[in-house]
C-alpha distance (Angstrom), angle and dihedral (degrees) to the residues before:
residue distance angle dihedral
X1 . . .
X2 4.09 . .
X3 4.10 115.1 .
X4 3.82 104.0 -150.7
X5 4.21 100.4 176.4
X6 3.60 137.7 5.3
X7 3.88 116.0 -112.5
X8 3.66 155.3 110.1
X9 3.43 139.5 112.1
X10 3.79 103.9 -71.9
X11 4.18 89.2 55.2
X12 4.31 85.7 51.5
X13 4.21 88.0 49.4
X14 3.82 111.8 21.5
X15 3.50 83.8 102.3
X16 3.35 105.7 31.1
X17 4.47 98.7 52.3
X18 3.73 109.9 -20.8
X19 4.25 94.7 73.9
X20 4.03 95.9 40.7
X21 4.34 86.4 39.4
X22 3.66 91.6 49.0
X23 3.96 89.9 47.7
X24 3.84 92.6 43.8
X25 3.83 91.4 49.5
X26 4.05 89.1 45.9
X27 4.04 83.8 49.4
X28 3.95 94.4 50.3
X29 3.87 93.7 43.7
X30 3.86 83.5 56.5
X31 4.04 99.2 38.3
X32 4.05 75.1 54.7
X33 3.71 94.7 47.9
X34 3.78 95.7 49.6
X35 4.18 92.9 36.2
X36 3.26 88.5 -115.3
X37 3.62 96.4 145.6
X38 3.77 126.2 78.7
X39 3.98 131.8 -173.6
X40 3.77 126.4 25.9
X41 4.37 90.2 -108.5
X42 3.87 91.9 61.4
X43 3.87 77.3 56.8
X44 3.11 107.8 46.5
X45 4.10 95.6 54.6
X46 3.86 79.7 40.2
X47 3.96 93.4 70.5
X48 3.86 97.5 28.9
X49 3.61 91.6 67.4
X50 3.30 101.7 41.4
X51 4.01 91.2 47.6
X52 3.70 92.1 53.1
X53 4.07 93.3 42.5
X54 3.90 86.3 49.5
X55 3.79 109.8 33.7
X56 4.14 106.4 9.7
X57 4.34 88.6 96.4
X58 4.12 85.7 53.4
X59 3.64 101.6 47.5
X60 3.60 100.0 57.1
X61 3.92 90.1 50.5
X62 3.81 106.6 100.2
X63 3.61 100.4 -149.9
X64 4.31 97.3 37.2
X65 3.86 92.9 111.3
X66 3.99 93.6 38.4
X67 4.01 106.1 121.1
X68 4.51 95.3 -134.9
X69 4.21 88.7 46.1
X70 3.84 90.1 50.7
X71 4.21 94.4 49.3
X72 3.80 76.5 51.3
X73 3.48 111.3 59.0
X74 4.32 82.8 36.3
X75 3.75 79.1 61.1
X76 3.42 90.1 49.0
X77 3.54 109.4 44.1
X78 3.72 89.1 46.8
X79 3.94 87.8 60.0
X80 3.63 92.6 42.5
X81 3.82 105.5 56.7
X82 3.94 98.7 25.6
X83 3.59 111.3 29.2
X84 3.84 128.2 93.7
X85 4.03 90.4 0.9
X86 3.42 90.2 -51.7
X87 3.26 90.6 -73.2
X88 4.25 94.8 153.3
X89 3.43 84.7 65.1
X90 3.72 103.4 46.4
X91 3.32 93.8 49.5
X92 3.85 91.4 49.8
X93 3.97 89.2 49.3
X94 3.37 95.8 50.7
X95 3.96 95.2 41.6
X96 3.90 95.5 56.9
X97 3.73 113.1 9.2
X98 4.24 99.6 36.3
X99 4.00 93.3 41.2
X100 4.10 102.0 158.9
X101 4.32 112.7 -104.6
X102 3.73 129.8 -139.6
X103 4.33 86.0 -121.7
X104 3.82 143.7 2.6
X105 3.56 97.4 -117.0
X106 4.25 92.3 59.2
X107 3.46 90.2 62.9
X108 4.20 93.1 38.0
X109 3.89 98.5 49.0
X110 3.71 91.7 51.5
X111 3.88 104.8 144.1
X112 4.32 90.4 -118.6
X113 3.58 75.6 60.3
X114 3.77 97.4 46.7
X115 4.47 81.7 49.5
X116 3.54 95.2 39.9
X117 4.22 86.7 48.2
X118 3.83 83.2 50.6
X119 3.95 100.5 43.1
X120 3.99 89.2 42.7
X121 3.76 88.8 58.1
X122 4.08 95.4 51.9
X123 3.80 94.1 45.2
X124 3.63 90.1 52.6
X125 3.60 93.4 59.0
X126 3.42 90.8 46.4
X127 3.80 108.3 49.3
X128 4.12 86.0 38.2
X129 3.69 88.3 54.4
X130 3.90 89.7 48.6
X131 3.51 91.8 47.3
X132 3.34 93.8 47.1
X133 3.74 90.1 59.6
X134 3.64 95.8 52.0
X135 3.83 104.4 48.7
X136 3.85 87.4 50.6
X137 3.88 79.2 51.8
X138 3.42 103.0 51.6
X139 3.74 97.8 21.8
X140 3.98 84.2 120.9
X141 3.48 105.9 46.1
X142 3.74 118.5 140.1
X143 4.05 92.3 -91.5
X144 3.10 103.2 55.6
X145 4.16 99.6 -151.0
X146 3.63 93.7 104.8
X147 4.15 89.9 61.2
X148 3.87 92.1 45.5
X149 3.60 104.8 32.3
X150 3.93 98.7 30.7
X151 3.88 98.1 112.3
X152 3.88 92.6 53.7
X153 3.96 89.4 45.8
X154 4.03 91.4 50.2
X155 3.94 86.0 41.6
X156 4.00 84.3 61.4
X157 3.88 87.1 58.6
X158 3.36 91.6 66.9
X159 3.74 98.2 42.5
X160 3.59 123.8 103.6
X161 4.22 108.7 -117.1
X162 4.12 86.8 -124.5
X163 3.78 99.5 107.8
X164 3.75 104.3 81.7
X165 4.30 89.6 34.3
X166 4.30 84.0 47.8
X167 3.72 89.3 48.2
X168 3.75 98.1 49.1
X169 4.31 91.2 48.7
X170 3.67 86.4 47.2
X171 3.96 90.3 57.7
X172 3.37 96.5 39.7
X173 3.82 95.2 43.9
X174 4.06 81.1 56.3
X175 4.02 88.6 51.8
X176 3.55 86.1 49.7
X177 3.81 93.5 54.8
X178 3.89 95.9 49.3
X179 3.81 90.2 51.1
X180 3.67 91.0 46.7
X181 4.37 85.2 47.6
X182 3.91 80.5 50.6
X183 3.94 97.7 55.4
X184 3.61 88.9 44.1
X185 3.60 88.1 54.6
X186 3.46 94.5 51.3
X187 3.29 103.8 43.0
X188 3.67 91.5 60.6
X189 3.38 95.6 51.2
X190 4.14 86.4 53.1
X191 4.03 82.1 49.7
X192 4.38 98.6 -118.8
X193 3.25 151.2 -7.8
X194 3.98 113.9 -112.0
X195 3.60 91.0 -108.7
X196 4.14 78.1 62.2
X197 4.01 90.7 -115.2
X198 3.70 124.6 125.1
X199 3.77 90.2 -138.5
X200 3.71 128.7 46.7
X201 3.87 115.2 -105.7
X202 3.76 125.5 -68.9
X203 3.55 100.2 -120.4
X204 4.14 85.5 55.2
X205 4.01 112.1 101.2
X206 3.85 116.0 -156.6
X207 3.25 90.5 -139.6
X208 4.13 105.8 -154.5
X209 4.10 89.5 174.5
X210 3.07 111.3 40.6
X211 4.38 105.4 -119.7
X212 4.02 99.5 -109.4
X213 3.54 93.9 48.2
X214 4.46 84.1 53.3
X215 3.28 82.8 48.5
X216 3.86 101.9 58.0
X217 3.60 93.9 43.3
X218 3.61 97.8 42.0
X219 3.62 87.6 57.6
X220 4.15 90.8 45.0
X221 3.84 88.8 55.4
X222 3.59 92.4 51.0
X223 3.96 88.0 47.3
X224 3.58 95.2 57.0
X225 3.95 99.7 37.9
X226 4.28 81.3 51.5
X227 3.88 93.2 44.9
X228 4.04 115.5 28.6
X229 4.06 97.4 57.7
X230 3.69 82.1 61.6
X231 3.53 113.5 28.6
X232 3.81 88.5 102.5
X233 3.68 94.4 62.5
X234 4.13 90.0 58.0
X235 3.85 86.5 41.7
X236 3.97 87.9 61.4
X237 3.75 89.7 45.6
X238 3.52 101.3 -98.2
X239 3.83 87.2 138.4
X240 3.78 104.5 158.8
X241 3.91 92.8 35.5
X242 3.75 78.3 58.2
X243 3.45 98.3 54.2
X244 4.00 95.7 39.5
X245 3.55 85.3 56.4
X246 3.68 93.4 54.3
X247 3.84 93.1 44.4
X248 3.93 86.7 49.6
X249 4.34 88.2 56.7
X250 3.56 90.8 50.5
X251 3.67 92.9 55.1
X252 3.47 86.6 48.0
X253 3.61 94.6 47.6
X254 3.64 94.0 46.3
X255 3.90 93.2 55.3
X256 3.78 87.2 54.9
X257 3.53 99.2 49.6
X258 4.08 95.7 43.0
X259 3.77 88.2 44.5
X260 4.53 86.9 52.1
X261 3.67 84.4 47.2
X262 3.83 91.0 56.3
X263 3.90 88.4 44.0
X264 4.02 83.2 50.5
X265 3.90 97.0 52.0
X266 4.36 93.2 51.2
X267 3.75 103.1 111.0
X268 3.84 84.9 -132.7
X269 3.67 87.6 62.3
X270 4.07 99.2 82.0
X271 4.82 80.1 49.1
X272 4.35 83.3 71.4
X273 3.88 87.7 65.7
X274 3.81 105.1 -179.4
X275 3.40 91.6 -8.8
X276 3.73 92.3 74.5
X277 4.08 88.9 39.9
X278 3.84 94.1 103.4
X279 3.64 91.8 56.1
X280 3.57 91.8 44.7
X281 3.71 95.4 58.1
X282 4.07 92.9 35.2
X283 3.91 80.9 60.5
X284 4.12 98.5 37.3
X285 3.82 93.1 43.1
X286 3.98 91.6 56.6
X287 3.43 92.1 49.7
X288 3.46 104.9 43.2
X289 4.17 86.4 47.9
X290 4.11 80.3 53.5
X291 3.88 98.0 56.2
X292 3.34 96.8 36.7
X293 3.61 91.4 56.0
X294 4.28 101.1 46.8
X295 4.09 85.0 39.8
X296 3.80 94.0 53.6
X297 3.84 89.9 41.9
X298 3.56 89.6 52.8
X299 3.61 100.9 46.0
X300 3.60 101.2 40.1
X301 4.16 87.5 51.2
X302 3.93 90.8 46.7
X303 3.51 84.6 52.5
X304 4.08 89.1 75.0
X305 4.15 85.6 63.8
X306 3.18 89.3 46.2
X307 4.08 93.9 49.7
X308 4.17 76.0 50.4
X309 3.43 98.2 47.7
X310 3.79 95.8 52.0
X311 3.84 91.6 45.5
X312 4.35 82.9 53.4
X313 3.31 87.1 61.8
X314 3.23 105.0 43.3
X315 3.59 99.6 56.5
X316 3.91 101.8 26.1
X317 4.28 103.9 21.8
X318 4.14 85.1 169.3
X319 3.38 93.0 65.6
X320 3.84 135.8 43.9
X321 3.66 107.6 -169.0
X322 4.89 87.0 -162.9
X323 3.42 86.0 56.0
X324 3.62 104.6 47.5
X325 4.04 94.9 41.6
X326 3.63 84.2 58.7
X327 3.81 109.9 31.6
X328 3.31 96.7 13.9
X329 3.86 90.0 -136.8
X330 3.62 135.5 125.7
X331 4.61 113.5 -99.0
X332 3.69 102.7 -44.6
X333 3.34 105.5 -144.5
X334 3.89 124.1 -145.5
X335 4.05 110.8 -112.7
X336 4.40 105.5 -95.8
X337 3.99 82.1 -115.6
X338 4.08 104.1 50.1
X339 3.68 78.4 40.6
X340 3.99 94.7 60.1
């Protein structure tokens, strides 16, 4: 289907609650995982917060749960992450979360980066301490890698999981070029573009895979390069060195990615042209893998209240029990016009 405007409630508060909710509900899950949580008060605050950062927007909007809204917005957020190159979404990412700086270092000494600086610094001690422990452990075992190739395998702990995702940009980026060589070539053998070029515009990607399917696999690659170097180490029971070593990647992987985004928002940034394109899609991909994850989680859980909702109706239409927990007011009814 057609996508006529950008809007909705998760644009207005991705920023804002969805990004830091998602993160604190990916923090309790492992807190919960580890036992790392103790006393049913810690809890209790736990969930709160994340319920309001996650849901708050959507419970104080009348018509969330009604059945013809929610094939809507499905509508919509199909349209708006795959259509046209996902091109709604670009533009939306670059309009509000990639808006150009005045200088590198405002959007480097950001004070998440001054705590992420700080947290990087204890994990490392931590999972190289761990580590540590369990080559000198199982420096004898009946392979023999871990004794002879233990410092590069430690040295992998430390590395960011970029080099497979960086690799795959950098090849597609190249693709991207040769089909962009190609519609130059073509054009000029049609005589010009309407825009009386030879070559499409700049700011137009030939897109040879399509940007949602990058993203998935450039978050797979990074996956596996985080997981399989140490998968033996949680197959040995080594469970929370596991883990910490996981945590410490995604640190790692974070820095990267903030410190790309910085690179992105320089005003000298859009001078690189396709030089700068693997970059631009390492950054893009990641991003777009992010929303589309935290939107789809959100939509496909409010689609239990809306399950709810329809069964309210259905057996008491007089009386819609979202509505009057919240407003405290009979069925609102959207206006005949909004409606159409």
């Amino acid at each position: 289907g057609s996508f006529e405007k950008v809007g909705g409630l998760y644009l207005d508060y991705a920023a804002l609650t969805y990004y830091d909710g998602a993160k604190l509900l990916l923090t309790a899950v492992l807190a919960t995982t580890l036992r790392g949580f103790a006393g049913s008060s810690v809890w209790t605050f736990v969930v709160l917060t994340i319920f309001s950062w996650l849901y708050a927007p959507f419970l104080f909007n009348p018509y969330q749960f009604s059945k013809c809204y929610f094939l809507d917005d499905l509508r919509s957020w199909w349209s708006f992450f795959f259509c046209e190159g996902s091109s709604h979404w670009i533009e939306w990412f670059d309009r509000t979360q990639l808006k150009p700086r005045r200088g590198f270092r405002h959007s480097v000494w950001d004070i998440k980066a001054l705590l992420g600086y700080f947290a990087l610094a204890v994990w490392f001690s931590i999972v190289n301490q761990k580590l540590g422990l369990y080559q000198h452990i199982y420096s004898t075992d009946s392979l023999g890698w871990l004794e002879s190739l233990g410092w590069l395998w430690q040295a992998l702990a430390v590395c960011p999981p970029v080099a497979l995702s960086i690799g795959y940009c950098l090849v597609v980026a190249l693709l991207e070029g040769v089909a962009r060589c190609c519609c130059c070539v073509a054009a000029r053998a049609r005589g010009v573009t309407a825009e009386g070029s030879a070559c499409p515009p700049q700011h137009q990607q030939c897109h040879v895979i399509p940007m949602p399917l990058s993203a998935m696999v450039v978050v797979a690659l990074e996956v596996a390069e985080s997981v399989v170097p140490f998968y033996e180490v949680e197959q040995r029971g080594w469970r929370r060195t596991f883990i910490a070593t996981l945590i410490l990647k995604f640190l790692l992987f974070s820095l990267c990615l903030f410190l790309a985004e910085s690179v992105l928002k320089r005003q000298y940034f859009g001078r690189l042209g396709l030089c700068g394109r693997p970059l631009n899609l390492f950054v893009h991909a990641n991003r777009l893998a992010r929303d589309l994850a935290i939107s789809a989680f959100l939509f496909w859980t409010l689609a239990v209240g809306v399950l709810l909702n329809t069964l309210n109706e259905a057996l008491c239409p007089s009386f819609n029990l979202h509505q009057f927990l919240i407003y405290r007011a009979r069925p609102l009814r959207p206006h005949p016009d909004l409606a159409s």
